[in-house]
Residue, then its C-alpha position, 0 to 999 in steps of 0.5 A: x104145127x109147122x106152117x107148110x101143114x097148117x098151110x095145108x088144112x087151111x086151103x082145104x078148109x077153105x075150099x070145102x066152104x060153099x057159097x052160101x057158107x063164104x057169104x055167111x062169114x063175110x057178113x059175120x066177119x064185117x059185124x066183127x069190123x064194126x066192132x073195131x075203132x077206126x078213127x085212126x085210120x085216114x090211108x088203108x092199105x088193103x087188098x083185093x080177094x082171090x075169089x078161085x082160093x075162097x079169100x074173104x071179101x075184102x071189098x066188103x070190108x074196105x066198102x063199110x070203112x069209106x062209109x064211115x071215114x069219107x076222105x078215107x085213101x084206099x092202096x092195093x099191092x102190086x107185086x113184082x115178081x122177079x124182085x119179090x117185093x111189092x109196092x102200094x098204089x091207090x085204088x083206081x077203077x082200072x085195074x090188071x091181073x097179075x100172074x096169080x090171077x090176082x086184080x091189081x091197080x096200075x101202078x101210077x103214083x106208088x105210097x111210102x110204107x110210112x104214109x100207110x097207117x092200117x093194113x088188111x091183111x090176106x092170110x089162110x090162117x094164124x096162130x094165138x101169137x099172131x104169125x099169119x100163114x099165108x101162101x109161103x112167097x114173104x111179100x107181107x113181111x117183107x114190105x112191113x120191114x119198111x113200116x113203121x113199128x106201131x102201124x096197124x096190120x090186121x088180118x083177116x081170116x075165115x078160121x079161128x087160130x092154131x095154138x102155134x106155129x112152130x116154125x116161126x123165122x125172124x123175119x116173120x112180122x106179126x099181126x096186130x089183130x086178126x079178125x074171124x067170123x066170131x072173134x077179134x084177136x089182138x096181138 
């Protein structure tokens, strides 16, 4: 399936989930969290939820690990758009919206893509090889070119796989892991 029609189904899949039906997949989706090992993770790169594109819950997710990691250090993008790159800052109870009606932290004391040792990923969809469909712009792969190789980058998404993509490009980074409401997949 090319990416622009999976982009497609996903977002209508997605906005046909109801409210109850989104608050039951996060909860699935945060048992599925629990599952995974997490003692390497001490500065997680996360990401805060499109609640009008029906985004999992993110906060969930990221709330449970600084249960279980206390010291852990939390970093939300900011985007820049007219570079179309995007840099991590650390969680801060102020945060802005940027154009896409996306919250973001202020901008204060950017973190190295080397200090960052797992990413959640925001994603519609991926296929069984990894590649994630998000929403076309590139921002994730390119900000993990300057990651390093073996960092975690762990997708999270309401929808089991497509079998591929086919219009995969070099410079597309796959995921080490997507975690659905039922399964978790390593790449």
């Amino acid at each position: 399936m090319l990416k622009s029609e999976a982009r497609s189904q996903f977002l209508a899949q997605r906005k046909e989930l109801s409210s109850q039906e989104l608050l039951m997949r996060d909860d699935l989706l945060l048992i599925q969290f629990q599952k995974m090992d997490w003692t390497h993770t001490h500065v997680l790169g996360s990401f805060y939820p499109m609640e009008h594109q029906n985004e999992p819950n993110s906060l969930l997710l990221t709330d449970y690990l600084k249960f279980i990691i206390p010291d852990l250090q939390v970093m939300y993008p900011v985007v820049n758009l007219s570079q179309h790159t995007m840099q991590f800052f650390p969680s801060s109870d102020q945060t802005q919206t940027n154009p896409w009606g996306i919250e973001e932290p202020l901008p204060n004391n950017t973190i190295p893509a080397q200090n960052i040792d797992t990413f959640l990923v925001p994603l519609l969809g991926f296929d069984k090889l990894g590649h994630r469909i998000g929403f076309g712009k590139g921002y994730y792969d390119k900000y993990f070119e300057n990651a390093p190789v073996h960092v975690s980058r762990i997708g999270i998404s309401y929808f089991e796989p497509i079998d591929a993509i086919l219009d995969t490009h070099q410079f597309d980074v796959p995921l080490t892991h997507c975690i659905t409401p039922w399964n978790i997949y390593e790449f």
